[in-house]
C-alpha atoms as one frame of an Amber mdcrd trajectory, in Angstrom:
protein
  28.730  23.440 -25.404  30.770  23.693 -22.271  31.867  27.267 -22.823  27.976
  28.188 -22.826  28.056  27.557 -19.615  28.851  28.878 -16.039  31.996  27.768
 -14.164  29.353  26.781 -11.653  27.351  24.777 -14.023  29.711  23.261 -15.294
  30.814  21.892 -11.630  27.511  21.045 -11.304  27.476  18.907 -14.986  30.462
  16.497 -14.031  29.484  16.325 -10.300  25.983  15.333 -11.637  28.177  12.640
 -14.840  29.999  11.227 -11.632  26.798  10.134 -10.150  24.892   9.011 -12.842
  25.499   5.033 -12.654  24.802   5.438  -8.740  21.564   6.972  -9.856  20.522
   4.333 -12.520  21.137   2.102  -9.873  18.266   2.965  -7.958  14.510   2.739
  -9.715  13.490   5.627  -7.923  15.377   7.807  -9.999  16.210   6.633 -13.230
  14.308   8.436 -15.621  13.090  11.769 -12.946  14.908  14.767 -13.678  17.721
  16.063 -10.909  17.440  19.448  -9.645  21.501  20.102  -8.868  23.136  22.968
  -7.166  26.907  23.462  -5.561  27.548  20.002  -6.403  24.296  18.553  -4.244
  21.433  16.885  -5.773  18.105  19.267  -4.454  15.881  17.129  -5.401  13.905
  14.904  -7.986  11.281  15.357  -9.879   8.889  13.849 -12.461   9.086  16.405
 -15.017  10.906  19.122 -16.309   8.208  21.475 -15.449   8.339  20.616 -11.983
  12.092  20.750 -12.146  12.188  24.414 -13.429   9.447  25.806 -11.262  11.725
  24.771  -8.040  14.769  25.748  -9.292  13.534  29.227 -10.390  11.808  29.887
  -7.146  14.933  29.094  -5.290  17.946  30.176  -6.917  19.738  32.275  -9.210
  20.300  31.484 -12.935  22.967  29.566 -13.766  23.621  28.461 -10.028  22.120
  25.440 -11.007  21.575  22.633 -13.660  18.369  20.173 -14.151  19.512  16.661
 -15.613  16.984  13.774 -16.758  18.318  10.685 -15.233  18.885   7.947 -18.425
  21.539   6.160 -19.276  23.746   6.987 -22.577  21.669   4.039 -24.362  18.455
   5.536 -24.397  17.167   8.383 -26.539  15.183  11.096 -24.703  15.476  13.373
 -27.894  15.895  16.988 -27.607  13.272  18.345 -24.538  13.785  21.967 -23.755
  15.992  24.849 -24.059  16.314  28.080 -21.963  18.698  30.888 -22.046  18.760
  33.564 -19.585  20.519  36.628 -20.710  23.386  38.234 -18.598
C-alpha cells in the first residue's frame, strides 16, 4: 500500500499514526475524520464528505491525507476510495 502513495503522504500517514493515541484521548475527536497536510492536522471534520470538499478546495492531490480517528479495535469497514491520476 505504501508505495501507492506520495513521499508526502506518506509523511503525512506516520505523522498522523504518531498522534493517534493523543487524539483518542480527547472525545472531541475520536471518531471525526483529520484533514492532514505537511505533517499538521488542518482540521476535523464529521464526515468524509466534509473532509474531501476542504481538502480539494485547498490543496493539491496527494499533498494531503484524510484519516478517520478510531482506534485499531474498532471496525469502520472499508469507506471510500479515490485515485487521482498523474
Amino acid at each position: 500500500m505504501a508505495e501507492l502513495l506520495s513521499e508526502q503522504q506518506q509523511e503525512n500517514l506516520k505523522f498522523f499514526y504518531d498522534k493517534l493515541d493523543e487524539l483518542l484521548t480527547n472525545p472531541l475527536y475520536k471518531h471525526k475524520y483529520a484533514l492532514i497536510q505537511n505533517k499538521t492536522i488542518q482540521g476535523f471534520y464529521d464526515t468524509f464528505e466534509n473532509a474531501i470538499t476542504e481538502a480539494v478546495s485547498k490543496y493539491q492531490p496527494y499533498d494531503y491525507i484524510i484519516q478517520h480517528i478510531i482506534s485499531n479495535a474498532e471496525v469502520s469497514g472499508f469507506l471510500y476510495s479515490a485515485y487521482a491520476p498523474a
